[in-house]
C-alpha positions as CSV (number, residue, x, y, z in Angstrom):
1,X,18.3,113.0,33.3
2,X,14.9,115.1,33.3
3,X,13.7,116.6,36.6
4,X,10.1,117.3,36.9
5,X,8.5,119.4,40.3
6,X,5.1,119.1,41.8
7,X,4.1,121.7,43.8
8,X,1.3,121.0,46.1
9,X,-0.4,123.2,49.0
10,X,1.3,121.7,51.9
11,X,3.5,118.9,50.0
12,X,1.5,115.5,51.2
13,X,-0.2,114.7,48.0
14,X,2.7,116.1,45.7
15,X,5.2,114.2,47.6
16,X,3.2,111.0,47.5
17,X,2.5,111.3,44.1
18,X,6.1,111.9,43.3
19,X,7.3,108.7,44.8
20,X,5.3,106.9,43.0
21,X,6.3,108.8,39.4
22,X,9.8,108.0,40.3
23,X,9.5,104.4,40.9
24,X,7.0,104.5,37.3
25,X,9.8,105.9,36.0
26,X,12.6,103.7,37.2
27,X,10.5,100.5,36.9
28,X,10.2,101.2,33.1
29,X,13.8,102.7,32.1
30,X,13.0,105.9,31.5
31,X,15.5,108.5,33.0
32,X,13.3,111.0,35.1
33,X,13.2,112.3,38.4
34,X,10.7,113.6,40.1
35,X,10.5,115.8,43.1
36,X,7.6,117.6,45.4
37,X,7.7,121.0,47.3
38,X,5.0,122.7,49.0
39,X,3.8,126.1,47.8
40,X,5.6,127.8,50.9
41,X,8.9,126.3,49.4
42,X,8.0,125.9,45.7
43,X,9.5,129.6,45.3
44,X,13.3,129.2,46.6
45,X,13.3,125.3,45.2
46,X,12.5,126.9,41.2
47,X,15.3,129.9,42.1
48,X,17.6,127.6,43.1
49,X,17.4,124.9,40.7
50,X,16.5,124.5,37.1
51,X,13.4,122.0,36.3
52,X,12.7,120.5,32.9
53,X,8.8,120.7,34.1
54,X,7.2,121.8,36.7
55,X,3.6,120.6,37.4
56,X,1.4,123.1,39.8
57,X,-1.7,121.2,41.4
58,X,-5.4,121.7,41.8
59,X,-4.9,123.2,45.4
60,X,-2.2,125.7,44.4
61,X,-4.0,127.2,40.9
62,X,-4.2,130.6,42.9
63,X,0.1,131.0,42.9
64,X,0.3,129.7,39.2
65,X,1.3,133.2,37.4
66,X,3.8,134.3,40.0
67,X,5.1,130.7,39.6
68,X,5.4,130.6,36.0
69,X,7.4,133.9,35.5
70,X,9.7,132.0,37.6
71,X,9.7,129.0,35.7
72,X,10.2,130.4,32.5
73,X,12.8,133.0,34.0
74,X,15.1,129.2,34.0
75,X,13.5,127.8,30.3
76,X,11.0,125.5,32.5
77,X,7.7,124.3,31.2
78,X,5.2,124.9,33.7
79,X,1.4,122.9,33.9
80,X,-1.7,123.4,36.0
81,X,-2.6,119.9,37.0
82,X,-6.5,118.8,36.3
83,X,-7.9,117.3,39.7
84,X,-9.1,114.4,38.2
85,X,-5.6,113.4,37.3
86,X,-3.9,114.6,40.2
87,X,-4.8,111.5,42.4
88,X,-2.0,108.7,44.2
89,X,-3.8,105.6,42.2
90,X,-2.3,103.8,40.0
91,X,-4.0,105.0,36.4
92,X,-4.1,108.4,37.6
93,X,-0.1,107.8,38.1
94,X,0.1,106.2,34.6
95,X,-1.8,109.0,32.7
96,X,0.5,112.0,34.6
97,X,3.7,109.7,33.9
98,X,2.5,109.7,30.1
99,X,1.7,113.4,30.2
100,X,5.5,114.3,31.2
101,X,6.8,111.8,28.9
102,X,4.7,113.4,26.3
103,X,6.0,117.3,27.3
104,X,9.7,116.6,27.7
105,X,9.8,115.3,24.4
């Protein structure tokens, strides 16, 4: 199983967003997992575990370096997430779940 990580400002939108990449996910076979953590989290959650990908959003572009070094201290691909993809409709949802797809391959 592949874990992915959204990291939002305060965790609403990545949360959201993550839900619904799951159920993609699920609803179409494909063995991924994805979970959300706000910035003020996003630190201990990439120590702690190990992510295939980690996906950093619009709001939280300012944290991306120190996030990163993390990241890659555990092998992690990290991403800054375009605002015009990083939306809770459903092609915006089908374009993210084909960009992961795409990266953990």
């Amino acid at each position: 199983m592949k874990k992915v990580l959204i990291i939002c400002a305060a965790g609403m939108s990545s949360s959201l967003i993550a839900k619904k990449l799951s159920k993609h996910f699920e609803s179409i076979n494909i063995d991924i997992i994805v979970q959300a953590s706000p910035i003020s989290a996003a630190t201990n959650q990439l120590i702690k575990n190990t992510y295939d990908l980690c996906i950093v959003s619009p709001q939280t572009e300012s944290h991306f370096d120190k996030l990163e070094k993390l990241a890659r201290k555990k092998n992690s691909l990290i991403i800054k997430m375009i605002a015009e993809d990083y939306r809770p409709v459903p092609e915006a949802i089908i374009k993210i779940a084909d960009l992961i797809v795409k990266l953990l391959n």
